[in-house]
C-alpha positions in Angstrom: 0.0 0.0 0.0 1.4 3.4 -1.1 2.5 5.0 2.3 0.7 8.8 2.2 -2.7 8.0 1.4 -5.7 6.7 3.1 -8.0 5.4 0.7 -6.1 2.9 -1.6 -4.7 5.7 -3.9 -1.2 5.4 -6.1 -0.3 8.8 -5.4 0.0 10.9 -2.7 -3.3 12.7 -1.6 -4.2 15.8 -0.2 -6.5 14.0 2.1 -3.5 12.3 3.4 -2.0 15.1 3.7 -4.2 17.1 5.8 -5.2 14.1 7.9 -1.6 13.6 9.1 -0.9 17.3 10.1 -4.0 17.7 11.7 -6.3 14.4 12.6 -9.3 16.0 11.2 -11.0 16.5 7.5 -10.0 19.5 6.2 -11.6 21.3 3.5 -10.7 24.6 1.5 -12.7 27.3 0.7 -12.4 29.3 -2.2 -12.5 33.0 -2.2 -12.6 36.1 -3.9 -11.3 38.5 -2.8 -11.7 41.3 -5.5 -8.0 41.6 -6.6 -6.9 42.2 -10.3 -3.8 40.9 -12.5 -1.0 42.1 -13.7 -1.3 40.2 -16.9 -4.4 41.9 -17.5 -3.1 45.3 -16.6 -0.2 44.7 -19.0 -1.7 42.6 -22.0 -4.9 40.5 -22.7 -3.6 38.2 -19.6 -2.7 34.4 -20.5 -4.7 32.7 -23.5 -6.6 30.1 -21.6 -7.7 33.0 -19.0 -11.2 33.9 -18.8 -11.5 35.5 -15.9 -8.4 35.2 -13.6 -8.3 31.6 -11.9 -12.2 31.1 -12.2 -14.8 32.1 -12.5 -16.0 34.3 -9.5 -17.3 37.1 -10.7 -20.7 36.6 -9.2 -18.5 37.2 -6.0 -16.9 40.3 -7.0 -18.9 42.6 -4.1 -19.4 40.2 -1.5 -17.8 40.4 1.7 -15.1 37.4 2.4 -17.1 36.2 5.4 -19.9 36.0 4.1 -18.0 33.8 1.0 -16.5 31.5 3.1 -19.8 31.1 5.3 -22.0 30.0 2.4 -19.6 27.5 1.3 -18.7 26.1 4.7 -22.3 25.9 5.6 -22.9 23.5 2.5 -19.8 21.6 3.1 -21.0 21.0 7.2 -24.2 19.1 6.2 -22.0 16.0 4.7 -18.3 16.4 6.9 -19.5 17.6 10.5 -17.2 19.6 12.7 -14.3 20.1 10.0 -11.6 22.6 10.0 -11.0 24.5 7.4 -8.3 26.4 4.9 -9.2 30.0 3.2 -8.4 29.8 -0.6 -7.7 33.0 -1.7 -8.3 31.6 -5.5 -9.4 34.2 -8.3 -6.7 36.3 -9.8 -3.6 37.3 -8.2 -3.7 37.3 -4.6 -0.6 39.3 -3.6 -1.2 41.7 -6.0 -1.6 45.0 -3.6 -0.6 46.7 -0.7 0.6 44.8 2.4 -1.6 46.7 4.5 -4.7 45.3 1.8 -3.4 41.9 2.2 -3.8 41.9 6.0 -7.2 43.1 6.2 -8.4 40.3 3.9 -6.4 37.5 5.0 -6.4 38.0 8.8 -10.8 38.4 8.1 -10.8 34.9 7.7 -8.3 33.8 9.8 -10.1 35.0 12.7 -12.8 32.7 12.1 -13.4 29.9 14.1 -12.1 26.5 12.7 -10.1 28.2 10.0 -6.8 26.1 10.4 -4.8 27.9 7.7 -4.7 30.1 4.5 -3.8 28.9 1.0 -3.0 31.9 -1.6 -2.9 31.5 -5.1 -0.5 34.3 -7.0 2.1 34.2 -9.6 5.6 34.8 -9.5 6.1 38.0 -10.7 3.7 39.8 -8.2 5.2 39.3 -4.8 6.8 42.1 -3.5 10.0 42.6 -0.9 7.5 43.6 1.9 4.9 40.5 1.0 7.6 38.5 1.2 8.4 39.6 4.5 4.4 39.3 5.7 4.2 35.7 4.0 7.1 34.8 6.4 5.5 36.4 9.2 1.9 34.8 8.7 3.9 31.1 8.0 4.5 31.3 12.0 1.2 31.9 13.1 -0.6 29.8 10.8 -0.6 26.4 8.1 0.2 28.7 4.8 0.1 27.7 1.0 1.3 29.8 -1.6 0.2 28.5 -5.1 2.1 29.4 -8.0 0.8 29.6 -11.3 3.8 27.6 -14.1 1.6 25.9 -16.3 4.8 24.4 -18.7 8.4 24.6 -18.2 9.1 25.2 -21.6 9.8 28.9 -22.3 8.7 28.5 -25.6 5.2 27.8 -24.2 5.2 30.8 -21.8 5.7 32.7 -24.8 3.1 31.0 -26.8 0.5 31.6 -23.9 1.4 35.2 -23.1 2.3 34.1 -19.7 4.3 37.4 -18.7 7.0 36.2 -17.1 10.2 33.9 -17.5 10.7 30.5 -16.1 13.5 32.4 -14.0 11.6 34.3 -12.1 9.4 31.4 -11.3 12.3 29.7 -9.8 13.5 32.4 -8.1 10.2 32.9 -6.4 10.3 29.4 -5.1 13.3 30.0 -3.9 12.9 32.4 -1.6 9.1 31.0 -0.4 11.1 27.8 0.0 14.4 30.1 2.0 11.4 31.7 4.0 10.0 28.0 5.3 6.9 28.2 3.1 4.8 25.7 1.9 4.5 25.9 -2.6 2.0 24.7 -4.5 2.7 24.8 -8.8 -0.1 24.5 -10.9 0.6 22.7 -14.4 -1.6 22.6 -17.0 -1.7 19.4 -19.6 -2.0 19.7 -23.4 -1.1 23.6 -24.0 -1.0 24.2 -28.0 2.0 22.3 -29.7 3.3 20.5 -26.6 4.5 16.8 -26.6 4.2 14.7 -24.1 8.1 14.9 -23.7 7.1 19.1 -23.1 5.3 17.7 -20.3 7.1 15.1 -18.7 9.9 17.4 -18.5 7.5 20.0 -17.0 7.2 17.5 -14.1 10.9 16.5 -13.9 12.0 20.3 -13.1 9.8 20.5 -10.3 11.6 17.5 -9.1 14.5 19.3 -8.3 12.9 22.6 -6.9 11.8 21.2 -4.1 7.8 22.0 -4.1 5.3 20.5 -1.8 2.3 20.1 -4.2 1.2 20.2 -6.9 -1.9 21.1 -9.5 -1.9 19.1 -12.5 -5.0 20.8 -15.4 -5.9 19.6 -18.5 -6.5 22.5 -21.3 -9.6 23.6 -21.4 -10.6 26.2 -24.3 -13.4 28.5 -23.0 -15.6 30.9 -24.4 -14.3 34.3 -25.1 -10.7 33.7 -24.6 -7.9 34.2 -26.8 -7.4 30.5 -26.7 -11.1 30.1 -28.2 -10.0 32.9 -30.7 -6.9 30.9 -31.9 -8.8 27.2 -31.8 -11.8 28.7 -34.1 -9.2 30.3 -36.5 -6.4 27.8 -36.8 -7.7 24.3 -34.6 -4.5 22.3 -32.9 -5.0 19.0 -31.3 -6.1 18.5 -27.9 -5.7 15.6 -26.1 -7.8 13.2 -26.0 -8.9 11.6 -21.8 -6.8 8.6 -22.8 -3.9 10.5 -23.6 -4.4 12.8 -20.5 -4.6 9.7 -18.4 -1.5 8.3 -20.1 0.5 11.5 -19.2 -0.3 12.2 -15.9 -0.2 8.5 -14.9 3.5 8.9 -16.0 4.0 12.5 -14.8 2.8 10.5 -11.4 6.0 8.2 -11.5 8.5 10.8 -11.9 7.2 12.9 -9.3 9.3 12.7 -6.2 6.2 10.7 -4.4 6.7 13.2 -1.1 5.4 16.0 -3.1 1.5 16.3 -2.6 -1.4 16.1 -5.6 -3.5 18.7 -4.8 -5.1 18.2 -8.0 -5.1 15.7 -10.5 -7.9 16.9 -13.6 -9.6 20.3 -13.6 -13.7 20.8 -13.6 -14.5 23.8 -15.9 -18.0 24.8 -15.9 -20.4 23.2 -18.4 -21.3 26.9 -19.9 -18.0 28.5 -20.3 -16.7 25.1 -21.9 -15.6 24.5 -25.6 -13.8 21.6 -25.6 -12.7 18.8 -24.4 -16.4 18.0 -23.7 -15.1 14.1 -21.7 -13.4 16.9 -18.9 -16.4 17.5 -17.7 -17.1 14.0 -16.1 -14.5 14.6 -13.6 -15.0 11.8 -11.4 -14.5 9.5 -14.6 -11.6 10.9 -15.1 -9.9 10.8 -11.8 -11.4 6.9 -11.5 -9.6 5.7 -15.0 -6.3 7.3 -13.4 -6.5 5.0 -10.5 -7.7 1.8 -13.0 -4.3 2.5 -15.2 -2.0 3.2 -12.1 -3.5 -0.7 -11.0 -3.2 -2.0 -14.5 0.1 -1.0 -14.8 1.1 -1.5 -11.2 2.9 1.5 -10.7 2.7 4.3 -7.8 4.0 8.1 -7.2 7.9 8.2 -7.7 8.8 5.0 -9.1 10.8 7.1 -12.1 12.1 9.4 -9.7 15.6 8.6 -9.5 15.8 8.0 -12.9 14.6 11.6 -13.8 17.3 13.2 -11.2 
């Protein structure tokens, strides 16, 4: 039995993850806490982007506590007496003032239950000072910072309008890693013109960065994006789910197996979505990955050493 998970999983789970540090189910709640992005401010933003990391703008004016109250109060009928993590999700979450920061992250963390924060951002929009108030807000409390990669290939940052370099990605996990805090890196799966070498390589150089978790996507092409513009005028190949499942079961072995899978298929919504149309049966999905990790009787990290 693969040793960090609970429930007869190949890889290593969040659930694990969260039971082990604190004996309870966790769950995370995703916010919105009105910021903007500097990909936005200085371009379109990335291709695939519709609006930020989600879709929230329904959320746009509503206060935080009020957010995280109408999720947790859905999530309580079915896990009882849970704790829970704030997931400052939609756009780029350390993109303002240090004093802005506080008021919104400390809001939640006040409330009762709330075990720790998890803050999606990208690389290039972390200041000195944040820096310094992500180190502080590490020792009073469980902290995530999620960074936004999506391919290791600067060819493909370019291709997606990403806005920054693969250098300053590093760099950034660098210091969050100097600083003692936890990192996150979301990856995304199929982006226009990649091989599957493009992303098994992806996987490889977090290897040696030293994350904690990770956020594996599949493309997904919604509507009015510049991604939809480009597949309408000049289609390229997307994956199909048996050559997702194909990938990431192998992205699975090389991954050092301490690292965490936060996420292992994405769930776009059903009105937004273009294509692929199988994404949206995401339990189908994430239940064929654990048939062809059994069929081909591998677990998390069995590559590992090879790829180092």
């Amino acid at each position: 039995m693969f040793p960090y998970s609970l429930d007869n999983k190949r890889y290593h789970t969040l659930n694990y993850h969260y039971r082990s540090l604190f004996h309870n189910k966790v769950f995370k709640v995703s916010l919105n806490a009105n910021f903007t992005c500097p990909n936005f401010q200085n371009g379109n933003g990335c291709i695939f982007c519709l609006h930020g990391s989600n879709d929230y703008d329904s959320k746009n004016n509503q206060d935080l506590v009020r957010q995280f109250y109408e999720v947790k109060n859905v999530m309580e009928k079915k896990w009882p007496n849970s704790f829970y993590i704030g997931y400052f999700q939609a756009n780029t979450n350390t993109y303002a003032p240090v004093s802005v920061l506080k008021e919104k992250y400390e809001a939640i963390l006040r409330l009762e239950n709330v075990v720790g924060l998890s803050i999606a951002t990208r690389s290039d929009a972390i200041s000195e000072e944040c820096y310094d108030y992500l180190e502080e807000l590490n020792k009073k409390t469980f902290l995530t910072v999620e960074l936004g990669l999506q391919s290791a290939k600067e060819e493909t940052l370019e291709r997606i309008h990403r806005g920054h370099t693969l250098e300053n990605f590093v760099e950034a996990v660098a210091i969050l890693k100097k600083r003692n805090i936890s990192v996150v890196v979301h990856i995304i799966n199929g982006l226009p013109y990649e091989t599957k070498e493009d992303m098994l390589n992806t996987v490889k150089f977090l290897n040696n960065l030293g994350i904690d978790g990770i956020k594996i996507h599949m493309l997904h092409i919604l509507k009015g994006t510049e991604l939809a513009t480009m597949y309408e005028e000049k289609p390229f190949p997307l994956l199909t789910k048996e050559e997702y499942i194909d990938i990431v079961v192998e992205q699975l072995e090389y991954l050092d197996p301490k690292i965490v899978i936060h996420r292992i298929t994405g769930d776009p919504k059903v009105e937004n979505l273009i294509a692929p149309s199988w994404l949206v049966k995401k339990f189908c999905v994430l239940n064929d990955i654990d048939k062809e990790m059994v069929k081909r009787n591998i677990y998390q990290g069995d590559k590992c050493k090879k790829s180092m």
